[in-house]
NUPADO-432582 format. One record per residue: x, z, y of N, C-alpha, C in turn; residue in one letter. Coordinates in steps of 0.02 Angstrom, whole numbers, plus 32768, in hexadecimal, padded with zeros to 4 digits. Each point is the difference from the previous one (the first is absolute). Layout:
BEGIN
  n_xx  n_zz  n_yy  ca_xx  ca_zz  ca_yy  c_xx  c_zz  c_yy  residuo
     X     Z     Y      X      Z      Y     X     Z     Y        A
...
END
This chain:
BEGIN
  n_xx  n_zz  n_yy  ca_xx  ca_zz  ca_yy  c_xx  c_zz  c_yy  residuo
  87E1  739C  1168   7FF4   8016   8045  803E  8024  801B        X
  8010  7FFD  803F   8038   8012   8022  7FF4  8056  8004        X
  8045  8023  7FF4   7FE1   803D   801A  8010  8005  8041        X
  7FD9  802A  8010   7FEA   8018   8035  8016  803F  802C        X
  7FFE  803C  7FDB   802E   8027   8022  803C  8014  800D        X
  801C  803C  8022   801D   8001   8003  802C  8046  7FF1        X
  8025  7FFF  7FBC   8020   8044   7FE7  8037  800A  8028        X
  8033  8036  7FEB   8026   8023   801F  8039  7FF1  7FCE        X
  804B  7FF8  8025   8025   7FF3   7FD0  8045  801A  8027        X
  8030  8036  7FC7   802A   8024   8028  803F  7FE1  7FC8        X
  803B  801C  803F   803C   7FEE   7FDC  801B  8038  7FFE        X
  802C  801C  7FD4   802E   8030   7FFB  8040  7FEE  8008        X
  802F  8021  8038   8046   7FF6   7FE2  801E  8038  7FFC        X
  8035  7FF6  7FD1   8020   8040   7FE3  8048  7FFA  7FFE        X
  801D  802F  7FF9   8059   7FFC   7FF0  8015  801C  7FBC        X
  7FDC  7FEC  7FCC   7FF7   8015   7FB6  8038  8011  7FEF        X
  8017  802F  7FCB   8030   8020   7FE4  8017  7FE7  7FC5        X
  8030  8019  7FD7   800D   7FE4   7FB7  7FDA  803A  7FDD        X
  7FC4  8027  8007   7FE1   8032   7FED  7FCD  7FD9  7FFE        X
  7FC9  7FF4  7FB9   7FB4   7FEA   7FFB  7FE7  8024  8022        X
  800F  803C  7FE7   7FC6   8039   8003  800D  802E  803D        X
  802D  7FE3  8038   800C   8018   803B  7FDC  7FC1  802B        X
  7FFE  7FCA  7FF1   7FE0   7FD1   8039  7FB1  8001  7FD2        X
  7FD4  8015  7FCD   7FD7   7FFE   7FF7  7FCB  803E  801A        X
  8030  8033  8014   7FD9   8043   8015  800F  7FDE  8050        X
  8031  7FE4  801C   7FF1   7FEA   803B  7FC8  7FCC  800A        X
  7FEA  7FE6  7FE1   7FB9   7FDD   7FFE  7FCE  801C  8007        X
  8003  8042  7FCE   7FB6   8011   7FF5  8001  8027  805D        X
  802B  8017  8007   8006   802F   804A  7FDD  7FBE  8027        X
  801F  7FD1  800E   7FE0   7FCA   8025  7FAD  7FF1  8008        X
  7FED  8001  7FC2   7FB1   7FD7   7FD7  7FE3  8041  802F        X
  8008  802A  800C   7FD8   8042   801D  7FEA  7FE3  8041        X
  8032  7FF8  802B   8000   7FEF   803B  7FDB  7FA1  800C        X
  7FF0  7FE2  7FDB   7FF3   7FD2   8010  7FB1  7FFC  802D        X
  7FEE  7FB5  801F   7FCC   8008   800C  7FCF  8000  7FD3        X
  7FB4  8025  8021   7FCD   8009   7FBA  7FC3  7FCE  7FF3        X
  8020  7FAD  801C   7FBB   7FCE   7FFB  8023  7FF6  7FA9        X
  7FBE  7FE0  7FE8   8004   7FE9   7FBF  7FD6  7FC0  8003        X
  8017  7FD0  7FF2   8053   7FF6   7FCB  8028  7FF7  800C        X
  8039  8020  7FFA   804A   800E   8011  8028  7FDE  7FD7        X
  801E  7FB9  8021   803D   7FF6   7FDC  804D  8019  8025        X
  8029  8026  7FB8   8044   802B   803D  8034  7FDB  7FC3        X
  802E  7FD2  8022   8027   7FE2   7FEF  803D  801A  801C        X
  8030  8015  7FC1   804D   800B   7FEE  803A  7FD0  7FFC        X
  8038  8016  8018   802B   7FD0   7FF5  8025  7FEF  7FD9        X
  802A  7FB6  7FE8   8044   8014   7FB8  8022  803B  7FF0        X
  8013  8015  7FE2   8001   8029   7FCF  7FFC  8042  8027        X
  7FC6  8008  800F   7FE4   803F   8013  8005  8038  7FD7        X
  7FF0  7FDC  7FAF   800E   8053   7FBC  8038  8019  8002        X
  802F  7FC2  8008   804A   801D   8004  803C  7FC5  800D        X
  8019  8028  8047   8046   7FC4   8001  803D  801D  7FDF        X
  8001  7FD2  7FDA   804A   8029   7FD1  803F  8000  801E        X
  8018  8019  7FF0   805F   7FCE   8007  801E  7FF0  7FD0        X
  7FEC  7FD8  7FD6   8019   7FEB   7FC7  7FC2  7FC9  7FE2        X
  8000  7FDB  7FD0   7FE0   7FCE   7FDB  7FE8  8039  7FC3        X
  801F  801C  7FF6   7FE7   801D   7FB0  7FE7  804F  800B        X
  8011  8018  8044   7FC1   8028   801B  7FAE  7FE2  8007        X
  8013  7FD4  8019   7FAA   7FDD   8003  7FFF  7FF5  7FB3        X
  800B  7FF4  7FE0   7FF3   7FF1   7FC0  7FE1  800F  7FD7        X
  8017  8059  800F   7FF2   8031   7FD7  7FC0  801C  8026        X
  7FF2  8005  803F   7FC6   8006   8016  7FCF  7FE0  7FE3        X
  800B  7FBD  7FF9   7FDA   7FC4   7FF2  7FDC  8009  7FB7        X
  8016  8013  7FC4   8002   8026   7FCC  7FBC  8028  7FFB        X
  8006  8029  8043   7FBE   802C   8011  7FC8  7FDC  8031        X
  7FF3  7FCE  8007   7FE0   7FE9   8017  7FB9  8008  7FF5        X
  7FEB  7FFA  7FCB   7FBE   8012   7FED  7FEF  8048  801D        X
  802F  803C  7FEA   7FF5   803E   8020  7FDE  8019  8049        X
  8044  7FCF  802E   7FED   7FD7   8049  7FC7  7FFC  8016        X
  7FF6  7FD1  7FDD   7FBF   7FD2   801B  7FCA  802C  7FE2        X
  7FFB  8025  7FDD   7FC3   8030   7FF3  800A  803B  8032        X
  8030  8011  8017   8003   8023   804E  7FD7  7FE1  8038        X
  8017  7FC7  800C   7FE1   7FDA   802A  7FBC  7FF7  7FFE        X
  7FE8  7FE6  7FBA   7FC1   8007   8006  7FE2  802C  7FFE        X
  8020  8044  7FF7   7FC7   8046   8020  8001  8000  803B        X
  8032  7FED  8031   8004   7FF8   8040  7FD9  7FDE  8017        X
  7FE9  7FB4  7FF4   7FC5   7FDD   8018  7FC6  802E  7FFA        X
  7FEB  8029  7FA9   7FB4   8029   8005  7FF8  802C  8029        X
  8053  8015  8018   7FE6   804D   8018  7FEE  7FE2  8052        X
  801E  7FCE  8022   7FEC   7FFE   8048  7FD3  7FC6  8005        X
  7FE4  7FE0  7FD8   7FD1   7FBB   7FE4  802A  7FBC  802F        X
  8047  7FFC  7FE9   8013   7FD0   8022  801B  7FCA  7FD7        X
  8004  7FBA  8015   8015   7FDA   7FE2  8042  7FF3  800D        X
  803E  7FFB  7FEE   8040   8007   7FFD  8018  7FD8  7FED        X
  8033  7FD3  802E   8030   7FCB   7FE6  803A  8006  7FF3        X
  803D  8022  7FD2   800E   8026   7FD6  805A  7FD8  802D        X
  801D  7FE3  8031   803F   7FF0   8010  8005  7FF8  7FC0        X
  8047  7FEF  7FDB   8026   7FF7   7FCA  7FF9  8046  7FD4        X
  8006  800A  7FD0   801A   801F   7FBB  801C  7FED  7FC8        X
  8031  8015  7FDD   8034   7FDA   7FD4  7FB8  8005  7FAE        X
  800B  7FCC  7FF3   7FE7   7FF2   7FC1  8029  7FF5  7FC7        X
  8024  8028  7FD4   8035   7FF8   7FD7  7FE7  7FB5  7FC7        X
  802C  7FCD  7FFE   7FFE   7FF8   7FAE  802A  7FF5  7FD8        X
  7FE9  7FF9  7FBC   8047   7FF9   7FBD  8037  7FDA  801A        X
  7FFF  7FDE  8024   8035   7FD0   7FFF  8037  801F  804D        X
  7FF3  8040  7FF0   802C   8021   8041  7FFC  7FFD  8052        X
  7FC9  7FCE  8009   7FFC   8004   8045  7FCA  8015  8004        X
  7FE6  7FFA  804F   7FBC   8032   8008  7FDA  7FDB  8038        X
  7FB1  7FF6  8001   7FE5   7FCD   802C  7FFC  8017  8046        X
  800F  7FEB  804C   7FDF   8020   802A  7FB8  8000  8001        X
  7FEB  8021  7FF1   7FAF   8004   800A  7FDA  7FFE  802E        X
  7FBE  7FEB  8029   7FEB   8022   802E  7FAA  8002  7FE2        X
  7FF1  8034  7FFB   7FBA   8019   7FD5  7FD1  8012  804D        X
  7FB7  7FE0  7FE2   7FD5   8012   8022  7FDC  801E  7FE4        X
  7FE0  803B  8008   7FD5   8023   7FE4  7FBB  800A  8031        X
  7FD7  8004  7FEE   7F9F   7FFF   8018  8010  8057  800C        X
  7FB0  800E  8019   8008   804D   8009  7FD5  8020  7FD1        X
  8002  7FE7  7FBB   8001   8013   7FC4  8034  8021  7FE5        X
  803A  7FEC  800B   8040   800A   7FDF  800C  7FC8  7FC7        X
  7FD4  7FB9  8006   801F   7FD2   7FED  8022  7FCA  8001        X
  802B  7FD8  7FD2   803B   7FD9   802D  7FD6  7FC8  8003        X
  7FFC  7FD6  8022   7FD6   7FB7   8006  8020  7FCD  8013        X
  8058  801F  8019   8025   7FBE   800D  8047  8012  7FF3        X
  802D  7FD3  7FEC   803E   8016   7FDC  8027  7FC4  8038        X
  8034  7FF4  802D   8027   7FD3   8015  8046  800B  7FE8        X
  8026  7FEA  7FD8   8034   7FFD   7FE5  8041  7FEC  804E        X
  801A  8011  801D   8035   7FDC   8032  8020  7FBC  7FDF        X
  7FF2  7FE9  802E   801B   7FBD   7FE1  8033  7FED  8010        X
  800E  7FEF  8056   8051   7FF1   8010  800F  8041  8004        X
  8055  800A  7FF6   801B   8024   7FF6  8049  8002  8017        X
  8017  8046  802C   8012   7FFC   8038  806B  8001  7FE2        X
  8014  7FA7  7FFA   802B   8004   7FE8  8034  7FE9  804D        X
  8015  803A  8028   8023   7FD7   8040  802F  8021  8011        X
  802C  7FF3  803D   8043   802D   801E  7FD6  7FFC  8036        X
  800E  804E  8026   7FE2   8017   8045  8052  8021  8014        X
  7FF6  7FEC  8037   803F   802C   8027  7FDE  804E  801C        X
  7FF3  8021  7FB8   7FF4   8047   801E  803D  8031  7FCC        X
  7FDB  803C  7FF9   802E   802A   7FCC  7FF5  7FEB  7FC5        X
  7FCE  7FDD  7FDD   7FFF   7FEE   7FCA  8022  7FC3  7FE9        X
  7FE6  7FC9  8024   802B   7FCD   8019  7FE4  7FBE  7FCE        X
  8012  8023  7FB7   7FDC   7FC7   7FDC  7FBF  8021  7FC4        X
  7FD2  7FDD  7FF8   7FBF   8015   7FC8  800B  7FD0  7FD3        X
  7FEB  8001  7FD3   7FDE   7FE6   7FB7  7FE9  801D  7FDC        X
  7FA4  8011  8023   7FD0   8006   7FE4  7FE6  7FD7  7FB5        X
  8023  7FCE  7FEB   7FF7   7FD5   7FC6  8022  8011  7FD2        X
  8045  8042  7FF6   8018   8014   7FDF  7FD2  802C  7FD7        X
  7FD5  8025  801E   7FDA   8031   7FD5  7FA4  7FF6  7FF9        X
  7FFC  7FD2  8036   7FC0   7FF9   8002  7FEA  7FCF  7FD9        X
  7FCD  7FE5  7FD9   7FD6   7FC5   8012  7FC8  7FED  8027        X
  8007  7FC8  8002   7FDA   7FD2   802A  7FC1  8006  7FE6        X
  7FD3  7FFE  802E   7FC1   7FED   7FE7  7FF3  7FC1  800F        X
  7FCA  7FDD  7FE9   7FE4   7FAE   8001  7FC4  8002  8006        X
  7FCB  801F  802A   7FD7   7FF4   7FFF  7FD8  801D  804E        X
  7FC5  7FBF  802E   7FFC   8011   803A  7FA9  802D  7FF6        X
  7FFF  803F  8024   7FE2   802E   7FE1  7FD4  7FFC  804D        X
  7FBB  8001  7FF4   7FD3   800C   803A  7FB4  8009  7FD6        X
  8005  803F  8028   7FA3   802F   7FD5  7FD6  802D  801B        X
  7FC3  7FD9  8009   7FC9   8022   801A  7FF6  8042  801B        X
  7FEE  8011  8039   7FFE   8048   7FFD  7FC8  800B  8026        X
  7FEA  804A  8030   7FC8   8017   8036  8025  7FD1  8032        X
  8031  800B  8006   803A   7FDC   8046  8004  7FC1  800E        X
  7FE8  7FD4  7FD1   800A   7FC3   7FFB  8033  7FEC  7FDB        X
  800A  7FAF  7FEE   8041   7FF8   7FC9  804C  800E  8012        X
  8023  801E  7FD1   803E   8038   8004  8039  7FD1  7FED        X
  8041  7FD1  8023   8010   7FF0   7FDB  803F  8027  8006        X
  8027  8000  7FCB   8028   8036   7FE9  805A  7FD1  801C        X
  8020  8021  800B   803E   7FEE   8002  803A  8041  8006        X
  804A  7FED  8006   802D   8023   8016  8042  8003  8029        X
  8001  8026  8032   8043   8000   8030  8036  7FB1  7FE6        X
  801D  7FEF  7FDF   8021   7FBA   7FFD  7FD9  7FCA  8013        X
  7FC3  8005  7FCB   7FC7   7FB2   7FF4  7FFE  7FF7  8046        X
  800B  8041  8040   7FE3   7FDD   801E  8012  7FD4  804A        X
  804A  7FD8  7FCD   8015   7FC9   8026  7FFA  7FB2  7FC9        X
  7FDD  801A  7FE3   7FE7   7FB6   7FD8  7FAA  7FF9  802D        X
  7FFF  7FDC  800E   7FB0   7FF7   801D  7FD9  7FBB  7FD6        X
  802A  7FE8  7FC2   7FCC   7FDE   7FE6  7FD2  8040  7FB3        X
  8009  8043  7FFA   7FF9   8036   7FE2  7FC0  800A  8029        X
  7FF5  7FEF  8053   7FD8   802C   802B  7FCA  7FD7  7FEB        X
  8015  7FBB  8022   7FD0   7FB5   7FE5  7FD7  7FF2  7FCE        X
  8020  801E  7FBE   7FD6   8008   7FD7  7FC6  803D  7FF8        X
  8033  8041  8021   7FBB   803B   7FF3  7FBD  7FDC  8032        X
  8014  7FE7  8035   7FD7   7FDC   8039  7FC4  7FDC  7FE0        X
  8021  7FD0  7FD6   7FC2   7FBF   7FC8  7FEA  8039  7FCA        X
  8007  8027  7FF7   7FE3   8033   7FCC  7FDC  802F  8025        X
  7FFB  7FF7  803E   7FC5   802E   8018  8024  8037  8037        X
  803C  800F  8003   801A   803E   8016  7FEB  8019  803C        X
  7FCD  8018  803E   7FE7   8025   800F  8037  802E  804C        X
  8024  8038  7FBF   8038   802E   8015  8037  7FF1  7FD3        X
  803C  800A  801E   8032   7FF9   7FCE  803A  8034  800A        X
  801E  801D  7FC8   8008   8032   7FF9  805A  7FF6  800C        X
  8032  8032  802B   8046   7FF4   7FFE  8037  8033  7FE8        X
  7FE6  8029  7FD5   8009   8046   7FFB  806D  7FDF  800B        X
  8020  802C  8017   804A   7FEF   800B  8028  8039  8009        X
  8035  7FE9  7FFC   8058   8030   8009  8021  7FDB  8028        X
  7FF9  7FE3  803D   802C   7FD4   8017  8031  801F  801F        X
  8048  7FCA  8005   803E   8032   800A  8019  7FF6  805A        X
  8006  802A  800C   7FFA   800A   8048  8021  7FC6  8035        X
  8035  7FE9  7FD8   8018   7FB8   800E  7FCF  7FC8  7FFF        X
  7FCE  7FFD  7FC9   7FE0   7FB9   7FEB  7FB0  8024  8034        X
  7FF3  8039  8008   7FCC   8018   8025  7FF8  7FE6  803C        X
  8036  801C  802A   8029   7FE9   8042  7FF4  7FC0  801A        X
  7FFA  7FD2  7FC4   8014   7FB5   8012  7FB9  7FEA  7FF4        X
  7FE5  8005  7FC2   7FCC   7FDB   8001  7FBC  801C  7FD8        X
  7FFD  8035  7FF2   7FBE   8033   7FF9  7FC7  7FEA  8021        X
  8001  800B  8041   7FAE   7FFE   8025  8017  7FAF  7FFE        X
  8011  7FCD  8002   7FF2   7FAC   800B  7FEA  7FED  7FAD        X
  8019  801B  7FDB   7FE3   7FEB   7FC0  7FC5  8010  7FED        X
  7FD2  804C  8008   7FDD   8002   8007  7FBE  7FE8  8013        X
  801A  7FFC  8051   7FC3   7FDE   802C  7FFC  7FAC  7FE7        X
  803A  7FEF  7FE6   7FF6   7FBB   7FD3  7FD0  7FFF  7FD2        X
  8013  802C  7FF4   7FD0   8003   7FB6  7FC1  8003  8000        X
  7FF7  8034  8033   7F9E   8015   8005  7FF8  7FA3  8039        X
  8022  7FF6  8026   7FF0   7FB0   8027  7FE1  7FE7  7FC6        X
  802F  7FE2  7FE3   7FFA   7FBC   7FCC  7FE9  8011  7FD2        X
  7FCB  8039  7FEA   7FE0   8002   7FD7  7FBF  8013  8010        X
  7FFA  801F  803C   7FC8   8021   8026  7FEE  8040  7FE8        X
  801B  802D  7FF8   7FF4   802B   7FD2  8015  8042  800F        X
  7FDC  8042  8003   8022   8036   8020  8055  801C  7FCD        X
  802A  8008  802B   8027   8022   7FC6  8030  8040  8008        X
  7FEC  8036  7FC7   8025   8038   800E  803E  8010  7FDA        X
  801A  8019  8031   8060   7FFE   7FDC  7FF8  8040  8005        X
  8017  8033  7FC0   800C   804D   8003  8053  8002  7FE8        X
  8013  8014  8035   805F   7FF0   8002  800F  805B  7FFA        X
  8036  7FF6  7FD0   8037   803B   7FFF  8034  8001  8042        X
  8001  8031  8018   801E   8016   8030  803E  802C  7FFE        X
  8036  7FFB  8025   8035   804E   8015  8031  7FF4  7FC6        X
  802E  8043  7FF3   803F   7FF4   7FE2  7FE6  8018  7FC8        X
  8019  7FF9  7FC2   7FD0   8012   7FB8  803A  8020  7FCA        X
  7FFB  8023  7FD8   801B   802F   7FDA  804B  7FCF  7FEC        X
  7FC5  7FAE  7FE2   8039   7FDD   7FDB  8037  7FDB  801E        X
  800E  8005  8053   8022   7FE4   8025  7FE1  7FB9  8034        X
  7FD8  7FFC  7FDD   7FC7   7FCA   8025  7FE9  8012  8044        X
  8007  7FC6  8029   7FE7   802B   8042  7FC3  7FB4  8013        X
  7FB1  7FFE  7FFF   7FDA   7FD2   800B  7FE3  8019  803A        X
  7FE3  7FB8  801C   7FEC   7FF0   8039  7FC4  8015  8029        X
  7FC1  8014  7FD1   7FCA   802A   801C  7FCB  7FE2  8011        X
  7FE9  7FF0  802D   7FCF   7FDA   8039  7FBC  7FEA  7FDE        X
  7FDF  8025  7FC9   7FCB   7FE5   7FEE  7FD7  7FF9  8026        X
  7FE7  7FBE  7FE4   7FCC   7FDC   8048  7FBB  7FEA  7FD1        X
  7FDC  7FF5  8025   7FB6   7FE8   7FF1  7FFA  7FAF  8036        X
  7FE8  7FCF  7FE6   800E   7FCD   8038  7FB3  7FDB  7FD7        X
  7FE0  7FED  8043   7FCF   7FCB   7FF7  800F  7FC5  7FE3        X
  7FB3  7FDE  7FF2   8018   7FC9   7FF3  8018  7FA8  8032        X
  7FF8  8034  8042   801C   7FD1   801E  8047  801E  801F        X
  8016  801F  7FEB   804E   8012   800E  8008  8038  803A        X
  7FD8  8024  8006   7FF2   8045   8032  800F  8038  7FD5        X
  803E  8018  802B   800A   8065   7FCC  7FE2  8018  801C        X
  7FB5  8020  7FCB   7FE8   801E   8009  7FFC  8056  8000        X
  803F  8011  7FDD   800C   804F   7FE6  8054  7FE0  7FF7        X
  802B  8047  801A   8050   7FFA   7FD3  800A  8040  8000        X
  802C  8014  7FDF   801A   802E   8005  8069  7FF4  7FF1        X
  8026  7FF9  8043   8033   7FF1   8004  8036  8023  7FCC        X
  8001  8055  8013   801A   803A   7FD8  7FD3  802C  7FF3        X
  8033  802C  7FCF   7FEB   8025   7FED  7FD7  8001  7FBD        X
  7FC8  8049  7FDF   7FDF   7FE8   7FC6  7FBC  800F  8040        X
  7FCF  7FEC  7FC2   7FC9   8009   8022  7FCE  7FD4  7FCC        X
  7FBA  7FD9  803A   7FDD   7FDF   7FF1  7FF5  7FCD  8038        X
  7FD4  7FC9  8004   7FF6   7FE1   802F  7FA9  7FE3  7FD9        X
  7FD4  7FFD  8026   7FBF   7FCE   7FDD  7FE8  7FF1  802F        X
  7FC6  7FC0  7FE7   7FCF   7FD9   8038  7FC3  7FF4  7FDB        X
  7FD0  7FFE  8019   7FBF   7FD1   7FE9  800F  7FAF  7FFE        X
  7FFD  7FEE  7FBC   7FF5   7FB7   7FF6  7FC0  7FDB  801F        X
  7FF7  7FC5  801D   7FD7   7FD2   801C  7FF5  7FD2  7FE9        X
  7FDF  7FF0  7FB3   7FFF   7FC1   7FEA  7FC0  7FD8  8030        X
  7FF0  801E  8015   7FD4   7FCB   801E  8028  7FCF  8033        X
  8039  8011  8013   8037   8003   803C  8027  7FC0  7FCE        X
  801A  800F  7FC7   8014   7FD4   7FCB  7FE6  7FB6  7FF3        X
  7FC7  8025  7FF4   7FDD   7FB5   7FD9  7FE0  7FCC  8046        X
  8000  802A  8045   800A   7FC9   803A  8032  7FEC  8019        X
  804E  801B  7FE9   8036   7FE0   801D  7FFB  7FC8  7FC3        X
  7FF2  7FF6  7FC7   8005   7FDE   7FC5  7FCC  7FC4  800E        X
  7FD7  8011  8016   7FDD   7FC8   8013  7FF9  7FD0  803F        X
  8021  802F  803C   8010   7FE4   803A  804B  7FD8  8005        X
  8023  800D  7FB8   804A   7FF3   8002  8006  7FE6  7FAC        X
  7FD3  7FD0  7FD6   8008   7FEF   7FC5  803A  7FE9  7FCB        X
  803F  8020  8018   803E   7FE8   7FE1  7FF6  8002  7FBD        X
  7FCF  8012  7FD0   7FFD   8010   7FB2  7FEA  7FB9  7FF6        X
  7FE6  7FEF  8019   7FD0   7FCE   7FEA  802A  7FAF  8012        X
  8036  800C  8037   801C   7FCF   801C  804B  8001  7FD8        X
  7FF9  8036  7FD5   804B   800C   7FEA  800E  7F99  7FD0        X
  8041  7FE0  8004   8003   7FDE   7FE8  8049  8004  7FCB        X
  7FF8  8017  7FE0   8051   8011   7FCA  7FD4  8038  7FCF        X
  7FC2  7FF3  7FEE   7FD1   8042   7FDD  802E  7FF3  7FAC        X
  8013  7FD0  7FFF   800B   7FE9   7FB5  804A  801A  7FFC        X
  803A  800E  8024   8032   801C   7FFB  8001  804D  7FF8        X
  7FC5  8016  8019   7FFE   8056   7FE1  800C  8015  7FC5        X
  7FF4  8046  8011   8009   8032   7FB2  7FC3  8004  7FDC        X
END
């Protein structure tokens, strides 16, 4: 059976520090102020625990990860929220560390793990100029979408989300909402942020929230901001341009499952056998 109502779902953006435990007490300050319907999903952006300036700063964070994430999940008990966790470094033996993006219930349990998969290897004409995220990271391989009060969650991150056969598949697996937690760099923001997006929730039908890092940041990084909430027919419904803050909306699956049926592209899709 389709659900039916309709929860509440907020984005956070932040200008996170190379301090865990300075952008994690800025959280809990946040969770206070939120709104008080339940069930609350409050979705974070890439590396919200910590933007490093270095590869082997995240590393060593990453190390503590378990520690982390048992923060976090007192944070879901104490405000009964369900939390989509942006990125956290996941250390392993072999020296690199996974981008993570963890979902946790308002238990304080994890119920969904998305590994980043593409990975942000490019030249931008900003101060940084060039990335290779593939130097320290790995890749994940696997397309992650799981049940929730909200409807189905599918998981992604700030790069994936200019591959749209990644979206296609969370889409044939059920995906519902889909998730964009990001760092985009004020150059690649500029240009094509809100069109990729509203692509995305189009051609999949599907609401989707981007919780973007914002402003100039400890490690020299300066990202683009603008977390948005967008229907699934390509309407911003909530942004927030600058600044930190929050932005949320009430979800409408009933609103969903009639653009899906008045507009059957799942069913008309013809290339189903070239997916992930």
């Amino acid at each position: 059976m389709a659900n039916t109502f309709s929860p509440n779902v907020v984005a956070l953006q932040m200008c996170s520090s190379t301090n865990p435990l300075q952008n994690l007490i800025w959280l809990g300050e946040q969770l206070i102020n939120l709104p008080a319907v339940r069930p609350l999903l409050v979705c974070l952006p890439e590396s919200f625990l910590v933007f490093s300036k270095d590869s082997h700063a995240s590393y060593l964070v990453g190390q503590k990860s378990t520690d982390y994430q048992q923060q976090l999940s007192a944070l879901c008990r104490k405000f009964d929220i369900w939390l989509a966790a942006g990125t956290l470094p996941i250390s392993k033996e072999n020296g690199k560390y996974l981008a993570a993006s963890l979902l946790f219930n308002s238990c304080g349990k994890v119920v969904a793990q998305y590994n980043k998969i593409h990975l942000f290897d490019v030249n931008v004409a900003d101060k940084t100029q060039s990335y290779h995220e593939s130097a320290a990271t790995e890749a994940g391989n696997e397309v992650v979408v799981v049940d929730s009060p909200f409807g189905k969650i599918g998981l992604s991150v700030c790069y994936d989300l200019r591959f749209s056969g990644l979206y296609t598949s969370m889409q044939h697996l059920g995906a519902e909402l889909i998730l964009v937690p990001s760092a985009f760099t004020i150059v690649t923001g500029a240009a094509h942020w809100h069109v990729l997006l509203k692509a995305r929730a189009i051609e999949t039908q599907s609401y989707v929230i981007a919780a973007a890092q914002v402003g100039q940041h400890e490690n020299g990084r300066e990202t683009f901001g603008h977390s948005i909430i967008i229907s699934p027919w390509g309407e911003t419904l909530a942004e927030l341009p600058t600044g930190t803050g929050f932005i949320s909306h009430d979800l409408d699956l009933n609103r969903l499952n009639k653009i899906r049926r008045d507009m059957p592209i799942l069913s008309q899709q013809r290339f189903r056998e070239h997916l992930l």
